[in-house]
N, C-alpha and C positions, 0 to 999 in steps of 0.2 A: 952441430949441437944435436945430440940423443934424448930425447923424452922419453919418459915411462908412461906405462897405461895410467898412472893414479894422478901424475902430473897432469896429464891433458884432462881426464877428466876435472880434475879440478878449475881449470881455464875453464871449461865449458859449463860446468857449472854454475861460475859468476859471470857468462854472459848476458845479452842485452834478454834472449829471451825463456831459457833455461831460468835465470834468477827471478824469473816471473814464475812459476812453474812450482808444484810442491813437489816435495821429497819423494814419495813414492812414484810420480811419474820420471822426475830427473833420473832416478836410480834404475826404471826398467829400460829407456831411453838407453843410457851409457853403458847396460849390462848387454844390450845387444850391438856395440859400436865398436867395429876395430880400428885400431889407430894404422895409417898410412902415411907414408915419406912420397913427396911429389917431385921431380928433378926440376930446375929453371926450364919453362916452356913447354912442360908436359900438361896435356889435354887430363882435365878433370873428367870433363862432359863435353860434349857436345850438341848447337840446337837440333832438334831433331830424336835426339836419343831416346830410346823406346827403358821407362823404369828408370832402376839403379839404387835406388833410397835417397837419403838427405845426406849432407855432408857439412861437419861444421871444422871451421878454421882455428887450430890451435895454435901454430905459432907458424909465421913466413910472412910471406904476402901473393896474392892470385888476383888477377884481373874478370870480371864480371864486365860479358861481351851479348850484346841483343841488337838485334833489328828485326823489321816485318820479314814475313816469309817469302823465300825467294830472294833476299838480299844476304850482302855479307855482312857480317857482327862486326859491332865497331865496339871500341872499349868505352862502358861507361862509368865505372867507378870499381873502385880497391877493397878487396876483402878486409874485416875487421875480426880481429882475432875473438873468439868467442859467438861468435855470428855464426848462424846455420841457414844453409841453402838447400835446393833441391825436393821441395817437399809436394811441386808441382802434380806427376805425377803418379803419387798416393791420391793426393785429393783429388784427383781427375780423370785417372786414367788415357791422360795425353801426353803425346810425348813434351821433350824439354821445348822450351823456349827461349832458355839462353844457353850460353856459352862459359866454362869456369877454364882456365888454365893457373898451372903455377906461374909467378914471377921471377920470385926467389924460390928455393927449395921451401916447400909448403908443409907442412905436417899435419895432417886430416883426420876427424873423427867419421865413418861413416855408419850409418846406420841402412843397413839395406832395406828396399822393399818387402819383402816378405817378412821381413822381422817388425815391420810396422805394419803391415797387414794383419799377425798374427798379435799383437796388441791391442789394435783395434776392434780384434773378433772379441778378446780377453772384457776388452771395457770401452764401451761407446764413446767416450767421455776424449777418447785419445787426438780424434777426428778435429774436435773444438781447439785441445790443446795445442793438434801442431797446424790450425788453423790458425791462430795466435800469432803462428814466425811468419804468416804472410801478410799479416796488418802490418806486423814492424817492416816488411820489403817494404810492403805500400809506402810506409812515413819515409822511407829513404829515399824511393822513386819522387816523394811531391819534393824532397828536397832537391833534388837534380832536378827536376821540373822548373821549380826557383830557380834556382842556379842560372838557369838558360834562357832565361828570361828578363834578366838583366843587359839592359842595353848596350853598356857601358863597358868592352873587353877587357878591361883592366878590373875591373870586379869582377866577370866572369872567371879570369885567370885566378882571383884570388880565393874567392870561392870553391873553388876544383882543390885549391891548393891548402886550402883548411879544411876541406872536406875528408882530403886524404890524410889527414894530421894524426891520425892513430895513433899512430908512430912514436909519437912525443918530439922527445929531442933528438930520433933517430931516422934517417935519411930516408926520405922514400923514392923510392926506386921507379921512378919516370924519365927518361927524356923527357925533351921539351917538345918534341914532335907526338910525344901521347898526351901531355897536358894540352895540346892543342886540339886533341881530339874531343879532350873531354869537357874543353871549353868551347869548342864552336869557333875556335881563332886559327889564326896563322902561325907557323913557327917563328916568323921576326916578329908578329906582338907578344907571343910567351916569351921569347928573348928581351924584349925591352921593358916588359913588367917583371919580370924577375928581374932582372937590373934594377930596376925601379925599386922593387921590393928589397933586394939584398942592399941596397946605400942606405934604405929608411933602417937599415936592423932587422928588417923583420922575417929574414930568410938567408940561409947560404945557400949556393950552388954548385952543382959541378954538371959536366955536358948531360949527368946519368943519371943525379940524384939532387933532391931539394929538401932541408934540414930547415924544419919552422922553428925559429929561435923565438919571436916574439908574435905566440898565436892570439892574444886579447888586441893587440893592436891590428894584423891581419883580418881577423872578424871583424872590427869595427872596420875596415872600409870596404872589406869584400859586404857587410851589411848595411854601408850606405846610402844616400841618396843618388842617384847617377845625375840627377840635377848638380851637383856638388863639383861633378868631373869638369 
């Protein structure tokens, strides 16, 4: 699939934190962003990386990979289309902290650093705005916080697995050996709650990919009681 520059911006425009944003910033934001094609498994960033600018997801799927320093990145949650990363550091001038790779063929909006340097010199005001996309990280991180803090590994698996539901009714592209990374479980309990979950309805399977057919029924027990289990 081929996107145009007007296509993506458009995605990026009705994202989570872009559709927060008014018009004159959205439009200097996207007037300085070129659209890039990522191959399956190709390095967005790396932690450690010195700059780069931000990078927002227009259509594919990439893995977002972190741990403390000195350790290796483990995966902890799936890119959502219209979502913007990397804005680290601009605001700080330190290097990255996490990890981006393609999953699938990715298609990226990037904004380099210096082109957000030079809007920030333009108008103070820019600083606050793309401090903004890192409240929304934050609300994402306390949800994987949640996530993982359920006792119960069959909510934990479910949780991971409607987390990553972007998707809709279209496959997302895990193993069961990365759904176990990002539930804190073993590959035979994600084997046997996916089982579990594909007889109730409420998922299909394949070794590589997991299709939520019934996500209101999946939330309510990945939001259960674990007293319940």
């Amino acid at each position: 699939m081929d996107l145009t520059l007007e296509q993506a911006q458009r995605v990026m425009r009705n994202g989570a934190w872009l559709s927060h944003m008014g018009e004159p910033f959205q439009t200097a934001l996207l007037r300085s962003a070129h659209l890039l094609r990522f191959a399956p498994g190709q390095v967005i960033y790396r932690h450690g990386d010195i700059g780069g600018g931000m990078y927002g997801l227009v259509a594919g799927s990439l893995t977002i990979n972190s741990a403390p320093p000195e350790l290796t990145p483990q995966l902890i949650h799936l890119g959502m289309p219209g979502a913007w990363t990397g804005e680290g550091p601009f605001l700080t001038g330190q290097p990255r902290r996490i990890e981006m790779r393609a999953l699938g063929v990715a298609w990226m909006m990037h904004v380099p650093l210096d082109a957000l340097e030079q809007m920030a010199a333009q108008d103070p005001r820019v600083v606050r705005a793309v401090s903004v996309n890192t409240a929304f990280t934050v609300d994402v991180l306390v949800r994987i916080i949640r996530d993982l803090q359920k006792r119960d590994v069959s909510r934990r698996i479910a949780s991971v697995i409607e987390r990553a539901g972007w998707l809709g009714d279209m496959p997302i592209p895990l193993t069961q050996s990365a759904l176990g990374i990002m539930a804190n479980a073993s590959r035979k309990q994600v084997n046997a709650a996916v089982s579990r979950f594909a007889a109730a309805g409420w998922v299909t399977s394949t070794y590589r990919s997991i299709t939520v057919t019934d996500p209101e029924a999946l939330r309510e027990f990945s939001d259960g009681d674990d007293s319940d289990v």
